[in-house]
C-alpha positions in Angstrom: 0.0 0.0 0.0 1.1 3.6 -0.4 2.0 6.2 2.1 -1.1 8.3 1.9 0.6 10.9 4.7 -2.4 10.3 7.1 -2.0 12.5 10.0 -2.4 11.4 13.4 -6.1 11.1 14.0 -6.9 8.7 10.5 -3.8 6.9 11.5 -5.5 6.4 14.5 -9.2 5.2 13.4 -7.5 3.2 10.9 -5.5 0.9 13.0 -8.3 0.9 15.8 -10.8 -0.1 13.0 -8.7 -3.1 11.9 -7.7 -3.8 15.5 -11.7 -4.3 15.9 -11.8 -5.9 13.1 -8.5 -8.1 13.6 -10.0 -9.3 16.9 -13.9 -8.9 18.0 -14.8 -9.8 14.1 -12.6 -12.3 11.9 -13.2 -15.3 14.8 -17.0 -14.8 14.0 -17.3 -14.0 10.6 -18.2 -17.8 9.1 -20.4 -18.5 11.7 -22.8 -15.6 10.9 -22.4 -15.6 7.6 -23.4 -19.8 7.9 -26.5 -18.5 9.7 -27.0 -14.7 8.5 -27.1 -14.0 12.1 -26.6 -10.3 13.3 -23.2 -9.2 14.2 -24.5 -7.9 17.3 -21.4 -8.3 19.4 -19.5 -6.6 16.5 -21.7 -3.7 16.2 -21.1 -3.4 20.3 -18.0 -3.3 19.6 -17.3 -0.8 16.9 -19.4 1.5 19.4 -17.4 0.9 22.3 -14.1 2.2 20.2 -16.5 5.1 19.1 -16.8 4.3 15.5 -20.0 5.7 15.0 -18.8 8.4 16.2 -16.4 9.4 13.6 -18.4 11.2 10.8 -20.3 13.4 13.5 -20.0 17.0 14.3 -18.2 17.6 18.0 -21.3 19.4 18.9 -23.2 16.5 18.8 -20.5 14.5 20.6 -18.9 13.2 17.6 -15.1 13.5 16.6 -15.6 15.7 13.9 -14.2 13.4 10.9 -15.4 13.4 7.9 -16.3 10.9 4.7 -12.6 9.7 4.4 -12.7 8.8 8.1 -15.4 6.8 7.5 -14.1 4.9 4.2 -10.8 3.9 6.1 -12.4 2.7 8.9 -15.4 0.5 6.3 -12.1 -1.0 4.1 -10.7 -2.2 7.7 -13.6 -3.7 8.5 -14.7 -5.1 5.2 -10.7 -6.5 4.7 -12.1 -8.7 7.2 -16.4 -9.5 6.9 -17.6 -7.5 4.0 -21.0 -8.2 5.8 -20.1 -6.5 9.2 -19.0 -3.7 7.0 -22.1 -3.1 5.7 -24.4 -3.3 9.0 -21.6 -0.5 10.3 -21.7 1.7 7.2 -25.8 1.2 6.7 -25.9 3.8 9.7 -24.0 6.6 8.1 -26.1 6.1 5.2 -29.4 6.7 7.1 -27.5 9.2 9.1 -26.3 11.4 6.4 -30.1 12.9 5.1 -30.2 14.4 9.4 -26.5 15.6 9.1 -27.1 17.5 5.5 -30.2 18.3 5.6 -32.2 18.0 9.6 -32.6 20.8 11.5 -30.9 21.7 14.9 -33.5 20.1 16.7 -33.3 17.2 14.8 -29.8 16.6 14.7 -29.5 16.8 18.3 -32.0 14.3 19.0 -30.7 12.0 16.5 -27.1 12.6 16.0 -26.1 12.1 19.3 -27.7 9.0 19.9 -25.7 7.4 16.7 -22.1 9.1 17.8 -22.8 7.1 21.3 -23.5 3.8 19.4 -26.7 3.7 21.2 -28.7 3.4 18.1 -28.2 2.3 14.7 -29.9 3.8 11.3 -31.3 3.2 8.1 -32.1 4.6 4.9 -35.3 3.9 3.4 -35.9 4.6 -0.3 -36.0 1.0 -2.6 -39.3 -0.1 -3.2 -40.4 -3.1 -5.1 -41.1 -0.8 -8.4 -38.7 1.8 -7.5 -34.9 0.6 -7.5 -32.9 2.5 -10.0 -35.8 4.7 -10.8 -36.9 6.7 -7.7 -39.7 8.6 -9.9 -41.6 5.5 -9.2 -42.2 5.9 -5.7 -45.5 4.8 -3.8 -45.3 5.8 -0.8 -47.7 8.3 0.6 -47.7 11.0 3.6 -50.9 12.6 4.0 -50.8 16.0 6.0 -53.6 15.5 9.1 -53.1 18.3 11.9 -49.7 18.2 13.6 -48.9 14.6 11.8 -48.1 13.0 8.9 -50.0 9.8 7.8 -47.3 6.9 6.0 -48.4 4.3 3.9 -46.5 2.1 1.9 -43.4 -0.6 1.4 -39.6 -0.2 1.2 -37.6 -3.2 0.3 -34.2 -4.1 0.4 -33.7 -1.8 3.3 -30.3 -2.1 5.0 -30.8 -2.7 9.2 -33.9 -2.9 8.5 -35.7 -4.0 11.9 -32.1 -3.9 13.9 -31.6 0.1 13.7 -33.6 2.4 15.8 -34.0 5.5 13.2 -35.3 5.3 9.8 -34.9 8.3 7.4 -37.7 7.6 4.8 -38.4 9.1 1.2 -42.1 9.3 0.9 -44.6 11.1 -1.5 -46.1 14.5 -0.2 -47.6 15.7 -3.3 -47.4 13.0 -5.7 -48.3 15.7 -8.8 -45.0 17.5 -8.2 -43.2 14.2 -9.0 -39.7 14.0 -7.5 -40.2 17.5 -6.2 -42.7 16.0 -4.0 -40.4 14.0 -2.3 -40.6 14.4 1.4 -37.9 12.8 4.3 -39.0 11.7 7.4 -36.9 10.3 10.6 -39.3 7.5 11.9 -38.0 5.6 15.0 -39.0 1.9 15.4 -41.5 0.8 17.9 -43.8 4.0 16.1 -47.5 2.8 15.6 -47.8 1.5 12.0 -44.5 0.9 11.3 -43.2 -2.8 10.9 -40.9 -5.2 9.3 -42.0 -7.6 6.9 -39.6 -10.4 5.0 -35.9 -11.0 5.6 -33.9 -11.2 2.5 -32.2 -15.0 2.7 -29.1 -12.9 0.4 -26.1 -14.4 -1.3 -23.5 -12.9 0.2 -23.1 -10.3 3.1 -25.0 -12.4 4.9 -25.0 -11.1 8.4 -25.8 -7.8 7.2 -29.8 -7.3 8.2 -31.9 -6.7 4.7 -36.2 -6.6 5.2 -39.1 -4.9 4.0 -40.3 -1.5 6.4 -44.1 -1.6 6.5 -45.8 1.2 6.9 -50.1 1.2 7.6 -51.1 4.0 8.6 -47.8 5.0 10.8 -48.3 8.7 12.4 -45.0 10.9 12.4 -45.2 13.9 13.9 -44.3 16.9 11.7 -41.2 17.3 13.9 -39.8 14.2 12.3 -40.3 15.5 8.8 -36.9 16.3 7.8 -36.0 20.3 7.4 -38.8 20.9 8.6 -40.2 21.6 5.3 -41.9 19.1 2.6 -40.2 18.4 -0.8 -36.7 17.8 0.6 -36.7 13.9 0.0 -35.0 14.0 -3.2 -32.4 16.6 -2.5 -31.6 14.8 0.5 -31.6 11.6 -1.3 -29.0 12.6 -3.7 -26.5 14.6 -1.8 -26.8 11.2 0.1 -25.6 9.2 -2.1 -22.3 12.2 -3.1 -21.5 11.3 0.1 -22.2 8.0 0.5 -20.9 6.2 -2.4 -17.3 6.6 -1.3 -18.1 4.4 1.0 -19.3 1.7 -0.9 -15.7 2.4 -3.2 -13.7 2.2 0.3 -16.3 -1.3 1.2 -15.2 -2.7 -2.2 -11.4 -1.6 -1.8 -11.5 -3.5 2.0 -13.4 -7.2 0.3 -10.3 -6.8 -3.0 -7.7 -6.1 -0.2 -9.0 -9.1 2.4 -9.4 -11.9 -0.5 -5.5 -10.6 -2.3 -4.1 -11.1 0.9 -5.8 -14.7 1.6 -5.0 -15.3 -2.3 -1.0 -14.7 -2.1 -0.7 -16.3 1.6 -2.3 -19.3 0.1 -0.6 -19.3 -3.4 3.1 -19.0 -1.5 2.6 -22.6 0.0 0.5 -24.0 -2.5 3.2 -26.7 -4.3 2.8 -28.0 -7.9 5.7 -29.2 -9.9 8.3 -29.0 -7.0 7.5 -25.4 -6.9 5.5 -22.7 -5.2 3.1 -21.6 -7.5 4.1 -18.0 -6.9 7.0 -18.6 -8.9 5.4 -19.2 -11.8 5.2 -16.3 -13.7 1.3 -16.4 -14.8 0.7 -16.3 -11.3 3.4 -13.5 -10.7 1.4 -11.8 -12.9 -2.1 -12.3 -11.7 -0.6 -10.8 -7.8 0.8 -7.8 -10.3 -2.8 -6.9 -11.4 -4.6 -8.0 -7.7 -2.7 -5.5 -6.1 -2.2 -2.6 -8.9 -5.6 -2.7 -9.3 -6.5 -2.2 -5.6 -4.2 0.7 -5.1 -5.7 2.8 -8.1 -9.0 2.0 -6.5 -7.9 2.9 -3.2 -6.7 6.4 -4.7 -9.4 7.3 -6.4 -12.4 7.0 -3.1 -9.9 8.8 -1.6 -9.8 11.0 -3.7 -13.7 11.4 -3.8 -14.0 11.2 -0.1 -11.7 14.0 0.7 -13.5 16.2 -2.3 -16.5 15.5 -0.4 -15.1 16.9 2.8 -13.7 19.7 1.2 -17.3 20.4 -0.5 -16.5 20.5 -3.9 -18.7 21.1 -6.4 -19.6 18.4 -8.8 -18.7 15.4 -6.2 -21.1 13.6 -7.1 -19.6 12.3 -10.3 -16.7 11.2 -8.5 -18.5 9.4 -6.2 -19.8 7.8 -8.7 -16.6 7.0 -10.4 -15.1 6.0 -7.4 -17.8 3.6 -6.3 -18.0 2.1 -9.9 -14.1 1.2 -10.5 -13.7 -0.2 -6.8 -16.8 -2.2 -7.2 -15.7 -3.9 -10.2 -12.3 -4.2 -8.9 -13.6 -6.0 -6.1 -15.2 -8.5 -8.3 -12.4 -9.2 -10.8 -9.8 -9.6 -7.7 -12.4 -11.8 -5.6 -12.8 -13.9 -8.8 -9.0 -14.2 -9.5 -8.2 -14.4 -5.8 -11.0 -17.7 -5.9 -9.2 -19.1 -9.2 -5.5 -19.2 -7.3 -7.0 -21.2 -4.8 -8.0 -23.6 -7.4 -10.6 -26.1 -6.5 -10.4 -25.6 -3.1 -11.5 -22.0 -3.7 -14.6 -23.2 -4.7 -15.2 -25.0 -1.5 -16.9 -23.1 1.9 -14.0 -25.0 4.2 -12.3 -22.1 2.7 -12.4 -18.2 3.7 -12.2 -17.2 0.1 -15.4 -17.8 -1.4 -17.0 -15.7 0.7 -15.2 -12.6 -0.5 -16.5 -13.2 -4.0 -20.3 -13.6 -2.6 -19.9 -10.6 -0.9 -17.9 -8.2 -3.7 -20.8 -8.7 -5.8 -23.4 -6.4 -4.1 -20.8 -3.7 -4.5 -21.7 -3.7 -8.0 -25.6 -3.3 -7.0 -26.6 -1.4 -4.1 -26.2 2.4 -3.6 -27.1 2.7 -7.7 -26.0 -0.1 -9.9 -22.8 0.3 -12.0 -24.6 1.1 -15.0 -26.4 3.6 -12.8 -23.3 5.3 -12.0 -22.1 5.2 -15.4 -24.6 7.6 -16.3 -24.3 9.5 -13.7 -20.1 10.3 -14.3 -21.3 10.4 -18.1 -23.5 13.4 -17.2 -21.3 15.0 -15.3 -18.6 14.7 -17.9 -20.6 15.4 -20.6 -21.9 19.1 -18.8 -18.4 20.2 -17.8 -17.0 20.0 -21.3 -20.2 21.3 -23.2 -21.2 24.3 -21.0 
């Protein structure tokens, strides 16, 4: 890896992130992901370091880090259970609509009880006919006095029944289309508000996904984010700019973890009186693993720091950055599974569990063909205008 001159304080959650990760999560990992059970203990224990605490304002107890603390402390942890990874980063995502956009009122309520790992979040927008497309949202609020009546399903929803605060994307006015887009923090245990199915998932296993009912759930209008309707799909975007490094950083973690497993197996692996990893095929295979890795590695860093230093236009490299680490988890989970040869292909071994778990990288947050459009547009406007 390269010396990315971190200073003191990302030194710091680094190392304390894979120390976490080195010892409360690796002993655990197959056993959840055999029985897509919770990482509770795991969860417990990123708190107890403070790791929720990272990407929070002081004023609201945080440490007043940023995105790129967040993505080196995810590729720590997902280096080690690309599931745990995404139960821990799930929260910054429903977090991150209450820290752009909530009012004071609301981020105090809220943001503190994330920074003290007392409660988890999650975002709620995917619905069973609105994925990629969010103009195809059915989910309903309906104005009545000092509340706001919810109706509706989300699916695929990240925590979903294990976090405590929901921030949900629900129709106010469905004629003004995505302008109508409202957010709303809904806490579970609210009347009307339920979990349906548990996704029985491929990979990241121990990572919660279920569907959020809502039947006639009252939210006060208190808990309708801003305080002002229309801010859902704002909210939802500059979510994602901020986000989406994350995912990158997720995808850079799972490509580090199965390179490492790969080469550590490959240098006692014996064919033809030899180590395989002096054979030069293989030589070169290890050459493209870990080149490929470090450009990924560059570029969320890149994004996450522009997103800290709020540049314009981040979120088509976001984009970018989520799209090449994605699919450079994939190709080095696929290659890291081929040097293991048969064995690779068996569960006695740790390594066919990264390439389960790469491939959501490549889905969730936007598809890659998603954000292909996305850094198209944005590359397309700043040359044309």
């Amino acid at each position: 890896m390269l010396d990315y001159c971190l200073t003191e304080h990302h030194a710091m959650i680094k190392d304390l992130a894979r120390t976490v990760a080195e010892k409360k999560i690796k002993p655990h990992t197959r056993e959840w992901d055999e029985k897509g059970a919770y990482p509770t203990s795991a969860i417990e224990a990123l708190a107890q370091s403070d790791l929720f605490a990272i990407w929070i304002p002081e004023k609201y107890n945080g440490l007043g880090g940023g995105v790129y603390d967040l993505c080196l402390a995810v590729e720590e942890i997902a280096r080690i259970d690309g599931g745990v990874a995404t139960a821990y980063a799930a929260t910054f995502l429903g977090m991150a609509p209450i820290l752009v956009n909530g009012t004071e009122e609301q981020k105090e309520k809220y943001l503190t009880q994330i920074a003290s790992g007392e409660a988890q979040a999650a975002f709620g927008l995917t619905e069973p006919s609105a994925g990629s497309d969010a103009s195809k949202l059915r989910t309903t609020a309906v104005r009545d006095g000092d509340y706001y009546v919810l109706n509706g399903l989300k699916h695929f929803i990240t925590n979903g029944g294990e976090a405590a605060i929901y921030a949900i994307i629900a129709l106010t006015d469905k004629s003004r289309g995505a302008r109508g887009m409202s957010c709303f923090i809904v806490e579970k245990g609210t009347p009307g508000f339920s979990f349906g199915k548990k996704e029985d998932k491929l990979g990241i296993r121990c990572s919660t996904t279920s569907e959020l009912i809502f039947e006639d759930c009252r939210v006060h209008k208190d808990n309708l984010l801003g305080g002002r309707e229309g801010l859902g799909f704002i909210a939802t975007m500059k979510t994602f700019d901020y986000t989406r490094p994350g995912v990158g950083a997720q995808a850079v973690g799972i490509a580090q973890g199965a390179m490492e497993l790969a080469i550590k197996y490959a240098h006692t692996r014996v064919q033809f009186d030899q180590k395989i990893t002096s054979f030069q095929g293989i030589q070169w295979m290890i050459a493209d693993m870990g080149s490929k890795i470090e450009a990924a590695r560059a570029l969320v860093y890149a994004a996450a720091k522009a997103a800290d230093d709020g540049k314009k236009n981040v979120g088509g490299a976001s984009a970018a950055a989520k799209l090449i680490a994605s699919d450079v988890a994939m190709e080095v989970a696929t290659n890291a599974l081929q040097l293991y040869g048969g064995y690779g292909y068996m569960k006695e071994y740790p390594i066919e569990k990264f390439l389960r778990d790469a491939k959501i990288t490549q889905i969730y947050e936007g598809t890659n063909q998603i954000q292909k459009s996305i850094v198209a547009h944005h590359l397309i406007k700043m040359f044309t205008s």
